[in-house]
C-alpha positions as CSV (number, residue, x, y, z in Angstrom):
1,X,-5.8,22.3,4.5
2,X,-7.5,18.7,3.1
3,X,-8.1,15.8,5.2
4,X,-8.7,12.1,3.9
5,X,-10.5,9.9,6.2
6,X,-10.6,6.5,5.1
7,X,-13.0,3.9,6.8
8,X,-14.2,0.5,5.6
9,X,-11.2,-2.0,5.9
10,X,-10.9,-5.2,8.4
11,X,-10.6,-8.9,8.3
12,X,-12.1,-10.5,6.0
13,X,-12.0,-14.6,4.3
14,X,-10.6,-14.4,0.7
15,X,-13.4,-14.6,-1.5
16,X,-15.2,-12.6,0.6
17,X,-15.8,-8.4,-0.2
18,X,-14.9,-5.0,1.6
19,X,-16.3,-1.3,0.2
20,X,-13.6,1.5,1.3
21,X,-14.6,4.8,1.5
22,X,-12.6,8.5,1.8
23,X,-14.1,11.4,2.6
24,X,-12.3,14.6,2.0
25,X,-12.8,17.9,3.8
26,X,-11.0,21.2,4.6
27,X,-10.3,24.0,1.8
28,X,-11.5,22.5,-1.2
29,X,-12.1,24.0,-4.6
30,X,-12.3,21.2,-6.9
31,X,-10.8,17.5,-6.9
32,X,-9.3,16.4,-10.2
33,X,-8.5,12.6,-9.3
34,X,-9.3,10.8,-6.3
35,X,-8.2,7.4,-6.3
36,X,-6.7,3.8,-4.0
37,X,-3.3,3.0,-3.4
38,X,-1.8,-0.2,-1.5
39,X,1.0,-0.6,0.6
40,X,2.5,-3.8,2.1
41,X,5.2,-4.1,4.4
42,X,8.6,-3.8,2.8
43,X,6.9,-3.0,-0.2
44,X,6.2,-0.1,-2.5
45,X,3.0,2.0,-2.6
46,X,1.6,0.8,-5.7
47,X,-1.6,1.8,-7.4
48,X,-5.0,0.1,-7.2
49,X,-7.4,2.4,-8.7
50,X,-8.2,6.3,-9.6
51,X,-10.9,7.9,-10.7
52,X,-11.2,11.3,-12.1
53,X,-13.7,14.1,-11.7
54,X,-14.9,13.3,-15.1
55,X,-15.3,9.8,-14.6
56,X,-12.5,8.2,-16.6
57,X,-11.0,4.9,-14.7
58,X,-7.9,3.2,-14.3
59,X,-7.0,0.0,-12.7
60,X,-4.2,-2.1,-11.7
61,X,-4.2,-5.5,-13.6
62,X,-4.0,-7.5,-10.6
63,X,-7.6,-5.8,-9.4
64,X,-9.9,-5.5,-13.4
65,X,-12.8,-7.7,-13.0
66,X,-12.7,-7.6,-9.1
67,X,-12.3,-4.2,-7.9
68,X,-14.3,-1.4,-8.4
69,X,-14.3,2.6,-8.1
70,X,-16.5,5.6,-7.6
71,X,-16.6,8.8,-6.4
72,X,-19.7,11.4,-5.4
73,X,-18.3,14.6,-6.3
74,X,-21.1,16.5,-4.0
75,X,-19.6,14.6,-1.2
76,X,-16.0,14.7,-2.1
77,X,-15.9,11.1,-1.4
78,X,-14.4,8.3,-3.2
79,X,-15.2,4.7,-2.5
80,X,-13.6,1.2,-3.8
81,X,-15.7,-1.7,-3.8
82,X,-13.3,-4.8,-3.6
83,X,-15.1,-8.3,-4.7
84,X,-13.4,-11.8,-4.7
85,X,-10.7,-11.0,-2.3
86,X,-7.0,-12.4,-2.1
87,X,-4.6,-13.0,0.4
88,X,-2.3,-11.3,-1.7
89,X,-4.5,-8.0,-1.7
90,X,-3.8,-8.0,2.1
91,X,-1.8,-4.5,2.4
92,X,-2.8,-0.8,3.8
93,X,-4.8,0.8,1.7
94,X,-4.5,4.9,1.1
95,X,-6.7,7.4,-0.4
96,X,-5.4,10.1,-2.4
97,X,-6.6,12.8,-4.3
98,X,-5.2,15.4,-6.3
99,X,-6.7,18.9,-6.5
100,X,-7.5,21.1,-9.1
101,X,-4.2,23.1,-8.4
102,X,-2.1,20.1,-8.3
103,X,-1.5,19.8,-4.9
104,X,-1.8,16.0,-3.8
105,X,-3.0,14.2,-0.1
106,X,-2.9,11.0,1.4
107,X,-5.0,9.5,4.3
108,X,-3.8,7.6,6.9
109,X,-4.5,4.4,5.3
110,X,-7.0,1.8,6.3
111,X,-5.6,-1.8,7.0
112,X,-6.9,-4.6,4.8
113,X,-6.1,-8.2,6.4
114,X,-7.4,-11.5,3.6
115,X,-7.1,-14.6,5.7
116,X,-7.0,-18.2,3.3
């Protein structure tokens, strides 16, 4: 019924900056959180950022100061801006976003390579 379509990753040299967007469509009535989570092989999903409707933020320490998120409601989109990169931030990157009802998505993840 909802579709995330992330776009925005790719190769990039640590320091350097990516923006990630997700773009939700299908039957939607309202979106309560929208946020990024990060995946690297033979690792756990972990969180990097959410966002709710309302604004309020969170962020994994590893990201506060460098990474950045926003959403425009209208567009039931949700973006993360990611500044001073790291190798270590190299990992698949999923959008998820959790409706009013509860029910939860996932994209198909958008591959973020940091070369040193």
């Amino acid at each position: 019924q909802v579709q995330l379509v992330e776009s925005g990753g790719g190769l990039v040299q640590a320091g350097g900056s990516l923006r990630l967007s997700c773009a939700a469509s299908g039957t939607i009535f309202s979106i309560n959180t929208m946020g990024w989570y990060c995946q690297a092989p033979g690792k756990q999903r972990e969180l990097v950022a959410t966002i709710t409707r309302r604004g309020s933020l969170s962020f994994a320490d590893s990201v506060k100061g460098r990474f950045t998120i926003s959403r425009d409601n209208a567009k039931n989109t949700v973006y993360l801006q990611m500044n001073s990169l790291k190798p270590e931030d190299t990992a698949v990157y999923y959008c998820n976003v959790v409706l009013a009802n509860g029910r939860g998505y996932w994209g198909k993840g958008t591959l973020v390579t940091v070369s040193s």
